[in-house]
N, C-alpha and C positions, 0 to 999 in steps of 0.2 A: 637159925631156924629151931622152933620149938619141936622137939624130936623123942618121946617118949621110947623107950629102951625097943619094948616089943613093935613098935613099928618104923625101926630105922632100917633103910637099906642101904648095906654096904658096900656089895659085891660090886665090883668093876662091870662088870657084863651087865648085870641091871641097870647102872647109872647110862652105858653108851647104850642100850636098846632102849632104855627110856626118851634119851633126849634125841634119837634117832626117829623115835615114833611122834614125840611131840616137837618138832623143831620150831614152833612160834613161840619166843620166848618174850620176857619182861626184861629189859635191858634197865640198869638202875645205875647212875651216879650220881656223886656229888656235886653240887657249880654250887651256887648262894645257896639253893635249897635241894632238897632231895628229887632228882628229873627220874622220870621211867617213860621210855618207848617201847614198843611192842613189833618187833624185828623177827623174819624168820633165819636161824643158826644154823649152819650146819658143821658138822665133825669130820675132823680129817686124823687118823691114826689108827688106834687100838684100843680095849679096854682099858689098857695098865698104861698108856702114855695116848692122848689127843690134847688137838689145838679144837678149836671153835674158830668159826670164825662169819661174819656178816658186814653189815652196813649202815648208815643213815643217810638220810637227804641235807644238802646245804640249809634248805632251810627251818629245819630240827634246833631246837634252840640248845641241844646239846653236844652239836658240830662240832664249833668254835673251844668246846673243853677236852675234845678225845687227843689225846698224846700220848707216845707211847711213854708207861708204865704206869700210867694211872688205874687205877685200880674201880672193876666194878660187876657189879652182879648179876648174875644171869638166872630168871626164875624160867623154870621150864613146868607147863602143870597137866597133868592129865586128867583123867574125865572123874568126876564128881557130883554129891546129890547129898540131900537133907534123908535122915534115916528118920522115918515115923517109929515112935516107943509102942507105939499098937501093932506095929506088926510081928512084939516080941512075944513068946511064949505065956510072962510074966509084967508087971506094969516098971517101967525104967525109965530111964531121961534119954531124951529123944536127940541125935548127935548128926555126922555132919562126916561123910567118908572119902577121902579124896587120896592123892597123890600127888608126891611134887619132887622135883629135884631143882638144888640153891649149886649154882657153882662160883666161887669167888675166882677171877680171872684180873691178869696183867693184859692191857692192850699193847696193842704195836701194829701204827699205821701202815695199810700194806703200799711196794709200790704202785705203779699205773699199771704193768705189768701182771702183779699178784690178782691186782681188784681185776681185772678185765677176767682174768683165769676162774678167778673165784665166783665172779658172774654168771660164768657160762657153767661152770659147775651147779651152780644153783638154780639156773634155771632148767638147767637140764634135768635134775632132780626130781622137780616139781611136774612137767613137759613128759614126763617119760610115757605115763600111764592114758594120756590125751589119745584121743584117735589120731589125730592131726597134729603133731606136736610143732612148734615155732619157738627153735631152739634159739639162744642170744643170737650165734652169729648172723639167722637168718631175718635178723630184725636189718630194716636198712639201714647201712653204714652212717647217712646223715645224723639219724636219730641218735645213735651209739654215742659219735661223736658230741652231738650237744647235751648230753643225758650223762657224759662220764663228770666233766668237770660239775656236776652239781652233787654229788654223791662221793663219800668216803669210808672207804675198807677199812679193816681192821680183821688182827689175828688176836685173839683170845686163849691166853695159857693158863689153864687152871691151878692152882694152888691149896684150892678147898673146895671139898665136893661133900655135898650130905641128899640124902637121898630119904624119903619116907613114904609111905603106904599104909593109912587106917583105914583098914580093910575087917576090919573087926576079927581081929585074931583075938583066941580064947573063948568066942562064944560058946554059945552049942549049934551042935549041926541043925539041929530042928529051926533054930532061929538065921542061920546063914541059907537058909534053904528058904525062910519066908523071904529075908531079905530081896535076895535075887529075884525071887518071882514077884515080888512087889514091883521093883524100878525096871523089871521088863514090862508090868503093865501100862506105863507112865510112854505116853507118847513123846518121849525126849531122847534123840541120842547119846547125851550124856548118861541118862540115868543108864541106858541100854549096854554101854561099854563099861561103864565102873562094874552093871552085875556079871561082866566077864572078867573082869579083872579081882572080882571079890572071890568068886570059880577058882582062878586061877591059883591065888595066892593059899586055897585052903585044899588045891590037890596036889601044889608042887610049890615048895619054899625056896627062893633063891640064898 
């Protein structure tokens, strides 16, 4: 990942509240050509040591390649917007603010066991915040049953983690202050959460 000095994030605690907050990632390997699907990840560990870990469907044309130790990349990205140069003090080139964390992982297929665990972990996850939640177990067993053999787990060990945030660090405040109240005008919840995260990054540096 292209990762200019002043906007790399290193700290462990940012990388896991990162990809805790955005866990739909970009799943990337290698077969003949370069595959990417789009999987929700979740974390199991610590700052200083987690696994990852998710799934695909059988028939994902990237199935048939996942073994364990092959190697492949997880893009995680948070919320982003186009920066208008008019909304700066002085006239500049107009740029593009986003967030993302690249983690390079080893796989390793989980068993039937793991995957059933890891499911219900995940869905519970998601389920939690529901008025009515309808956790894995309470789906009917029929379905479980014909829905496992088409799907396969995987545990994801990281090896390489890089982390970044152009957030416009170094402006001036006068210009981080239009910023923000610019992409709160923009009826978009991305632009709406990147100017909390642009807040964030210039009243408290990880």
């Amino acid at each position: 990942m292209f990762q200019p000095k002043k906007y790399q994030k290193k700290s462990p605690s940012y990388i896991f509240d990162f990809i805790q907050a955005h866990p739909f990632a970009t799943f990337v390997i290698n077969g003949k050509e370069l595959l990417a699907t789009h999987i929700p990840v979740l974390v199991k560990g610590t700052p200083e040591k987690f696994l990852l870990y998710g799934h695909i469907a059988k028939a994902n044309e990237q199935y048939d390649l996942i073994e364990d130790e092959l190697e492949a990349l997880l893009i995680f990205q948070g919320p982003h917007s186009y920066i208008s140069s008019s909304w700066y003090r002085e006239k500049d080139i107009s740029t593009w603010d986003y967030s993302a964390v690249h983690v390079n992982v080893k796989l390793k297929i989980q068993s039937p066991e793991e995957l059933v665990d890891s499911l219900e972990k995940l869905v519970e996850h998601f389920e939690k915040e529901e008025e009515n939640p309808l956790l894995y177990r309470d789906i009917p067993k029929k379905m479980i049953e014909d829905h496992l053999p088409l799907i396969k787990g995987f545990w994801m060990e990281p090896f390489k983690v890089q982390g970044i945030a152009k957030l416009h660090q170094g402006f001036h405040s006068e210009d981080v202050e239009a910023i923000t109240k610019n992409l709160e005008k923009k009826e978009n919840s991305l632009a709406s959460e990147l100017s909390k995260h642009i807040k964030k990054e210039h009243d408290t540096r990880y």
